[in-house]
N, C-alpha and C positions, 0 to 999 in steps of 0.2 A: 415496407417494414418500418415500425414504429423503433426510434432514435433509443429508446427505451430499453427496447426486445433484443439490442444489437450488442456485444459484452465487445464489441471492440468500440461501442459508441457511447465509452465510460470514462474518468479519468481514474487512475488508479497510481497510489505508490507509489514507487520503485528505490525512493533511494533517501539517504539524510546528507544533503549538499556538503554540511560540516565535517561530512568522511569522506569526501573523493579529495582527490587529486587533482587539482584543477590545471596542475600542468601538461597535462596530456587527459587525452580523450579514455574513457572508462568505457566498459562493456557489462552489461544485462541485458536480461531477457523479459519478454512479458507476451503471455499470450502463444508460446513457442515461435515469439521474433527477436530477432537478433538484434539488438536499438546499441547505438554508442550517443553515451550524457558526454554533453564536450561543455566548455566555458570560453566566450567567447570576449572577454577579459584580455587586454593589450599586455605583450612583455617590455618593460623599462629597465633596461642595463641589467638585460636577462633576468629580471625577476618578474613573474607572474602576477600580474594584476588580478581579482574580481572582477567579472564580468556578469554575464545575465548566461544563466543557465540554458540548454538546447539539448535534443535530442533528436537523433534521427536513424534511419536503419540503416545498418550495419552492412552497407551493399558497397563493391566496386560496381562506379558506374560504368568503366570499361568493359568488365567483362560479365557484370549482371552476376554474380554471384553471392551470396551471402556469408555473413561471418566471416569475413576477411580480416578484418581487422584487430592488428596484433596491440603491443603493447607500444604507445605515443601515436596510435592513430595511424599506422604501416601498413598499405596495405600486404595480405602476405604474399600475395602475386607477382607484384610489382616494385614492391620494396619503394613506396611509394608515398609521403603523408602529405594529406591534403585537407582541408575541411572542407573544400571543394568537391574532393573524391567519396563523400560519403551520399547514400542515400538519400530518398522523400527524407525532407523534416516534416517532424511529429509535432502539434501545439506541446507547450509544457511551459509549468509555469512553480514556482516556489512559493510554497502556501502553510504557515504552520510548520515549519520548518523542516517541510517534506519536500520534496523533489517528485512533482504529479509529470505522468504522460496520458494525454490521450491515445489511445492505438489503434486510430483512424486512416484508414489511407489514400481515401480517396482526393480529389482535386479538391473538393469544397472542406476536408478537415479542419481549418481554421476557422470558417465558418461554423461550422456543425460544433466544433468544441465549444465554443458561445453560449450554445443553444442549450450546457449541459452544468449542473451545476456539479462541483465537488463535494463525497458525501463526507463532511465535516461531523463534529460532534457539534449539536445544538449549544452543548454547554460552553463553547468556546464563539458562539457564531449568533448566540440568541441573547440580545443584553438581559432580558427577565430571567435570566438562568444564570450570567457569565458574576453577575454578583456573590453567588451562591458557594464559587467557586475562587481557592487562593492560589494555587501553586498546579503547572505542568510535570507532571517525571516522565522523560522518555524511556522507556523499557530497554527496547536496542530494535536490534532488524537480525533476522534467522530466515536462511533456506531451508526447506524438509522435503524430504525425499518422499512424498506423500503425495496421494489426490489432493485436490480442492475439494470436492466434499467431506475426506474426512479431516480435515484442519478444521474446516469453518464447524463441521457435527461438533468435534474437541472442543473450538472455544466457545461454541453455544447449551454445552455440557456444564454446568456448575459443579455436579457432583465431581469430576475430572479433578478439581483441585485438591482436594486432601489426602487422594489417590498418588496424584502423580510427583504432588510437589507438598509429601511429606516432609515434616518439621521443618519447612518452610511456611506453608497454608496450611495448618488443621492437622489432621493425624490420621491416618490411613486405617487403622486399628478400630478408632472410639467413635469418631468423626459419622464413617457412609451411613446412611439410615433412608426410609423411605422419604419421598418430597413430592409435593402434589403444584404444579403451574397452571394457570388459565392465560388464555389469550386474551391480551385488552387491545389489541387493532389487529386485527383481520391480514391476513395475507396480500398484499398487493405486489403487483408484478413492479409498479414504480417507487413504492416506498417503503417493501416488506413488510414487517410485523412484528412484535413485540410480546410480550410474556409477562408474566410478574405470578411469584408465587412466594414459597417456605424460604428458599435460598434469595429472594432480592430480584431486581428486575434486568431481563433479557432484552437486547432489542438487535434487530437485523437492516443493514439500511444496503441497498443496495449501488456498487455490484460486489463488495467486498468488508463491508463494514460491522462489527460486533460488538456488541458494547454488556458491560455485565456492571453492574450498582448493585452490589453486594450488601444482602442482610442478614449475614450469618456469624455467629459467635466466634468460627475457624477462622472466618476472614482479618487480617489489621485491616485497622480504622474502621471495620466495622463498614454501616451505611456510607462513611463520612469518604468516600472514594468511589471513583469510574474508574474500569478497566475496558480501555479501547485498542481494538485489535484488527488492524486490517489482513484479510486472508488472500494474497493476491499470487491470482497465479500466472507462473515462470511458463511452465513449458507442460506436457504431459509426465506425471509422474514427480512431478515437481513444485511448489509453492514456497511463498516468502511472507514469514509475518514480520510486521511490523506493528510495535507496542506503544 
């Protein structure tokens, strides 16, 4: 099985480092697995230093169980905190100031995560482009009690905006009207696909990535803005975007 074809052999999201709590070990989920992001950061006269970020899964290795772990890293079995006591660690690395996990689990995972690149936005990662561009806004990060398909259908939806996020984007009333899109790159299993039509250009990068460049009268700033959205999913029945 091609490295490609495998959703656990991606890096994806999970987290904005500048929201945890780096004094005790955090709990998420991705892929319906149980990971605790810890920092592994020295205490000096009890105060928590910055360390380099980690993630691993959320197992007593005693007793092989999953999701044990409470609030500081406890397991809840043993009333037990260890960074020892946690599961496989996961690669993961802090990129754009997201908090990535591969959710690989095999022996070679470090390996294999090498072999895979993060799906960035070009406009941050492509110098022919990163000119073009002045200022980041982080949106935020939101759980939804949703499939992965219909988050990722929503944000590759344009019309969606004047709809849902009345007299914020466009106007629900004046705004909907017909719009016609053509594909300018072809569906690919390794690099998605891409759109451009009435509303401004769509693109899909995979295994989680959306991006919308708006050219519609409804939209602020007009062209002059990317809306990036990763659709990353938690668990069944569950997703997390992050903007």
């Amino acid at each position: 099985m091609k490295a490609q074809r495998c959703t656990r052999r991606h890096w994806y999201p999970v987290s904005i480092p500048d929201t945890l709590d780096m004094r005790q070990p955090q709990h998420t989920q991705l892929l319906g697995m149980s990971i605790v992001l810890w920092n592994d950061g020295p205490t000096t006269e009890g105060h928590k230093q910055l360390g380099n970020w980690h993630a691993s899964i959320d197992l007593c290795t005693h007793r092989q169980n999953t999701g044990k772990t409470k609030a500081g890293g406890v397991c809840s079995c043993h009333e037990f905190s260890s960074l020892d006591s946690f599961g496989q660690e996961l690669p993961s690395k802090v990129v754009h100031e997201l908090l990535w996990v591969f959710p690989y689990v095999g022996s070679d995972a470090f390996q294999e995560s090498d072999k895979v690149a993060l799906p960035l936005c070009s406009e941050l990662t492509d110098p022919a482009l990163q000119s073009e561009w002045s200022y980041i806004l982080p949106g935020g990060i939101r759980d939804f009690p949703c499939g992965w398909d219909a988050l990722a259908e929503n944000c590759l939806d344009p019309a969606h905006f004047t709809a849902a996020h009345h007299g914020m984007i466009g106007n629900r009333y004046k705004d909907p009207a017909p719009y016609t899109y053509i594909m300018t790159e072809k569906i690919s299993l390794e690099h998605g696909f891409a759109l451009s039509g009435d509303l401004g250009k769509l693109e899909f990068r995979p295994p989680c990535l959306v991006k919308y460049h708006p050219n519609s009268k409804s939209m602020p700033f007009k062209e002059h803005i990317i809306l990036a959205t990763y659709c990353v999913p938690i668990a069944p029945g569950d997703r997390k975007s992050v903007v």
